[in-house]
ZATOR-331240 format. One record per residue (C-alpha): x, y, z. Coordinates in steps of 0.1 Angstrom, whole numbers, plus 5000, padded with zeros to 4 digits. Layout:
N
XYZ ...
end
This chain:
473
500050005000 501950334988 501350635015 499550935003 499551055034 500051425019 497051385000 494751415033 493051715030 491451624998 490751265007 488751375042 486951655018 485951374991 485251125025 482351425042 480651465012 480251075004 476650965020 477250595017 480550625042 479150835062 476150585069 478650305076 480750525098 478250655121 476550335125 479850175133 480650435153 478150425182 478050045182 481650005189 481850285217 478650165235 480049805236 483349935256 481550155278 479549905289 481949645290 484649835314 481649965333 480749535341 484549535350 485349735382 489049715382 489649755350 491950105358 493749855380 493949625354 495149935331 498050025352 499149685351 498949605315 500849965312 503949875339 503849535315 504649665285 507149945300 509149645314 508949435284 510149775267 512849855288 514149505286 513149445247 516849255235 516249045263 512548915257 513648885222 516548685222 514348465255 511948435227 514148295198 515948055218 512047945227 511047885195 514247735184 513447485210 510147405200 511347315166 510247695147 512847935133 512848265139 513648555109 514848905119 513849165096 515249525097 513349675069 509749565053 512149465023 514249215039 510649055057 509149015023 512448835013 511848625042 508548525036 509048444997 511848255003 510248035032 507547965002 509547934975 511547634996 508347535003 507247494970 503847704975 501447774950 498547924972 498848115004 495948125030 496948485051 494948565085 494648915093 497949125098 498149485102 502149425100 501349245066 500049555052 502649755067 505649575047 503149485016 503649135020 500549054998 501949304969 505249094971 503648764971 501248824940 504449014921 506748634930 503848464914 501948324944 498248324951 497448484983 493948464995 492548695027 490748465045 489148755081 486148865063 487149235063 490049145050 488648915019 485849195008 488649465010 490949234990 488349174960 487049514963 491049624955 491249864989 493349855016 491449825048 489850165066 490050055104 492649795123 490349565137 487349605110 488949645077 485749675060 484049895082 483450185056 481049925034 477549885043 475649545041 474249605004 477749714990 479349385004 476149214986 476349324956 480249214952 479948914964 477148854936 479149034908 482048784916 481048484930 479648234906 480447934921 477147644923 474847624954 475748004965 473248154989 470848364966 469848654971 472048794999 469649055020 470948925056 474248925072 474548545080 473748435047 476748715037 478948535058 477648155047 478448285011 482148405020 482548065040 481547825010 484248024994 486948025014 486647685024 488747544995 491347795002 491847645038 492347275023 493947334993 496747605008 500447575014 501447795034 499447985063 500348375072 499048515104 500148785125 500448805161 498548995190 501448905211 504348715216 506048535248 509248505255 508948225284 507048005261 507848115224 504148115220 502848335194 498748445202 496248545179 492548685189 489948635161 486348625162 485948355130 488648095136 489848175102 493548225120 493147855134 492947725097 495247925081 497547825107 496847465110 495947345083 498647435055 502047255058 503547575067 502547805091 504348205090 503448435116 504748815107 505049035140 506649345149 509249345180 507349555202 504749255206 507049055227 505549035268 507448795292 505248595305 502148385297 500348545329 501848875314 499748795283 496848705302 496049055320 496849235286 494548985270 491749115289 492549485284 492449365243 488949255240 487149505262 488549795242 488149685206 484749505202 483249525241 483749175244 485148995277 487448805253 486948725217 485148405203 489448235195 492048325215 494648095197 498648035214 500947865186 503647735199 506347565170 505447345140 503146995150 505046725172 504646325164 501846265185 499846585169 496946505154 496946865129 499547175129 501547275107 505247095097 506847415097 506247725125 508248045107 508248385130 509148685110 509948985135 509949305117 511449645131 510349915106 511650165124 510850075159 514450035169 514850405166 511350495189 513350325218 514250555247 512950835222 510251105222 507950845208 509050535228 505450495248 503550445208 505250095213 502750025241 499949975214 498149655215 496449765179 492849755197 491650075179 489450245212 491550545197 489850505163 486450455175 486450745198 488151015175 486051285165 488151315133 488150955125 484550935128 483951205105 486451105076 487450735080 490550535078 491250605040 491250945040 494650885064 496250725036 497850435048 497750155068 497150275104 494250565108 493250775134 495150895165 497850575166 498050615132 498650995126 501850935154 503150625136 503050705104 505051015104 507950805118 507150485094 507250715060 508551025071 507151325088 507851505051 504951255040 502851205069 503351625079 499351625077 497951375098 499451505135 497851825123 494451615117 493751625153 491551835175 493851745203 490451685228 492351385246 489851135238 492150915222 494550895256 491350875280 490150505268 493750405257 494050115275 497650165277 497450495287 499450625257 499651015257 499051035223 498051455223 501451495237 502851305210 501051475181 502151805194 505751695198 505151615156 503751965155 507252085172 509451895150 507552005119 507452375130 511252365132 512252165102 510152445084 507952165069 504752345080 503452625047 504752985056 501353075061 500952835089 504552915101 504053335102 500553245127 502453065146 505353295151 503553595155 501053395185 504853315199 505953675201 503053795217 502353485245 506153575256 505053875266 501953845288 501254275290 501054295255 499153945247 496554115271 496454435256 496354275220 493653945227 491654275245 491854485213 491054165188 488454035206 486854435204 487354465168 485854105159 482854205176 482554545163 483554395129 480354135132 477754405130 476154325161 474853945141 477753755168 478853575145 480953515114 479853355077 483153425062 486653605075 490053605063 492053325072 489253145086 487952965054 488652655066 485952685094 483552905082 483052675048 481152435069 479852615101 479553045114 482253185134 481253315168 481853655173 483753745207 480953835234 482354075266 485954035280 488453815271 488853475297 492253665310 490554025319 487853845332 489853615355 492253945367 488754085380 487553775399 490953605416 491053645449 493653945457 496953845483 
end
């Protein structure tokens, strides 16, 4: 997936005035922030549990060589092998060459939000290989040609007749459900289809919720099984992970395991929660006859110790997403690439490069939503304002933006005149609004009054009004 980050401003303007999206978004929208709310109101120490599942991944963090290298020697000795990856390059390479040796024609792939960070799919398809989605999101985005608009529902931007009408303009296999007007026989469709896949593939790719060093366990949380096949079924089983993902123990796992669920889809715990541990022993009765880890570091190397080091708490359960007044307004496309909303408008700057991503941190109303049902507590405000910083003095920002910004500087380092000045604005504006109180159009303000009026400043500014009322020493 190429980022056009850059290109935001015109994707969230084409994304506000499409009526179909914004259906799917705001019905999405309230389900999945209802389900949380009620789900950490049934679960009283759930801050407790928060804190915990925080000091977790801070230790794992501080310690990450460590769990790492615990982890290999793990897997090692459950028969796997474990592939380091620097770059998304060098994990493609990985992965093809474990399927070329493998002599794979067709590759079942679970849901990965790592595998659409490094294009695996791309690489796969361009080596030859068949590579089928097999998470429902995942398959309707993949014959629909999109990348996926949310991290844990990819297809969340489609409404029910959209998904209908592909399936019947590409599926023509016999005995097909017809019509398709209700969601289970949508799904009963996309399982007579994909069943095939699961028998006839080679290779299975999954990714990995977490991964722990005691055991060399990798865990998956679906709510289809479809990770369970693609893993155990083909003769080779891959999972692709980043190295943040590593926790120490398996009671470690446990307690972040129960943050997961409740923030994502409201659920105590999903339908699978899956632990792979190497390829299948002789007394096995299924699993796979070769267990493949692929770490990936992208970049995260460098977040270590650095302004951005707490983004590698994320357990990719997207309460950010779902509670983002931005997010809910544009969708995850109009980000472009693969991780939207808050998480996503910190990482991708330092994934493709704050000259690419410049416009996302600045996609922000900075309300602290995002960090309030974070369930790692992950100060993601601060972060997009320490983007801001770093964009203001690389001079990435336009001079427009730059000269505001500069000239609000001058003026807040001197608190007299900031007074005097705010005091004289806020006179002029309301002298300037003809007594109406409000605004239908002002220079530099086009960007708000487009959609909506300006107020017009009523009375004294909030700083001569608090001088008046604070007690006196």
């Amino acid at each position: 997936m190429k980022p056009t980050s850059a290109a935001f401003s015109d994707n969230a303007h084409r994304a506000l005035h499409d009526v179909t999206l914004q259906q799917a978004l705001a019905k999405a929208g309230v389900g999945f922030v209802e389900k949380r709310r009620a789900a950490v109101s049934d679960l009283p120490e759930f801050a407790a549990l928060r804190e915990a599942g925080r000091a977790i991944k801070d230790h794992a963090l501080a310690h990450l060589d460590h769990y790492l290298l615990r982890f290999e020697q793990q897997v090692q000795a459950s028969g796997g092998e474990v592939h380091w990856a620097e770059t998304p390059a060098e994990a493609c390479a990985a992965v093809l060459d474990i399927c070329t040796r493998a002599g794979a024609t067709l590759v079942a792939k679970g849901k990965s939000m790592v595998g659409e960070e490094i294009a695996i799919n791309d690489a796969l398809e361009t080596a030859g290989f068949e590579v089928v989605e097999t998470d429902l999101g995942e398959y309707i985005i993949q014959i629909a040609h999109e990348p996926p608009s949310h991290i844990i529902a990819p297809a969340v931007h489609k409404t029910r007749k959209q998904i209908a009408d592909l399936f019947e303009s590409l599926h023509h296999q016999p005995g097909l459900t017809r019509p398709l007007e209700t969601v289970p026989q949508i799904v009963d469709e996309a399982r007579q289809i994909l069943r095939d896949t699961f028998l006839a593939a080679d290779v299975g790719i999954t990714g990995a919720n977490f991964l722990i060093a005691e055991t060399g366990s990798t865990v998956i949380v679906t709510n289809e099984g479809n990770g369970d096949l693609s893993a155990t079924l083909p003769r080779v089983h891959i999972v692709l992970a980043s190295i943040e993902k590593v926790v120490p123990t398996l009671e470690d796992a446990s307690v972040l395991l129960r943050l997961l669920a409740r923030s994502a889809t409201g659920q105590e715990i999903t339908s699978y929660t899956t632990f792979f541990t190497g390829p299948r022993r002789a007394d096995d009765p299924d699993g796979p006859e070769q267990f493949h880890v692929v770490l990936v570091d992208n970049g995260r190397s460098r977040m270590l110790g650095g302004a951005y080091h707490e983004m590698l708490r994320c357990i990719r359960c997207g309460a950010c997403l779902n509670h983002c007044p931005v997010y809910s307004a544009v969708g995850g496309h109009a980000y472009g690439w693969v991780y939207p909303g808050p998480m996503g408008a910190v990482l991708t700057p330092l994934m493709v490069g704050l000259d690419e991503g410049r416009p996302l941190p600045n996609a922000s109303t900075l309300c602290g939503r995002c960090e309030e049902v974070c369930p790692m507590s992950i100060p993601l405000p601060q972060l997009l304002r320490e983007h801001r910083r770093q964009e203001f003095e690389r001079r990435l920002a336009p001079p427009r933006s730059r000269w505001a910004l500069a000239t609000w500087a001058f003026f807040a380092q001197r608190p007299r005149l900031y007074r005097w000045a705010s005091r004289l604005g806020s006179l002029l504006l309301n002298k300037s609004s003809g007594g109406r109180g409000r605004f239908r159009s002002l220079p530099f303000a086009e960007g708000w009054t487009a959609a909506r009026d300006l107020p017009a400043p009523q009375g004294d500014t909030f700083m001569a009004q608090w001088q008046r009322r604070k007690p006196h020493d």
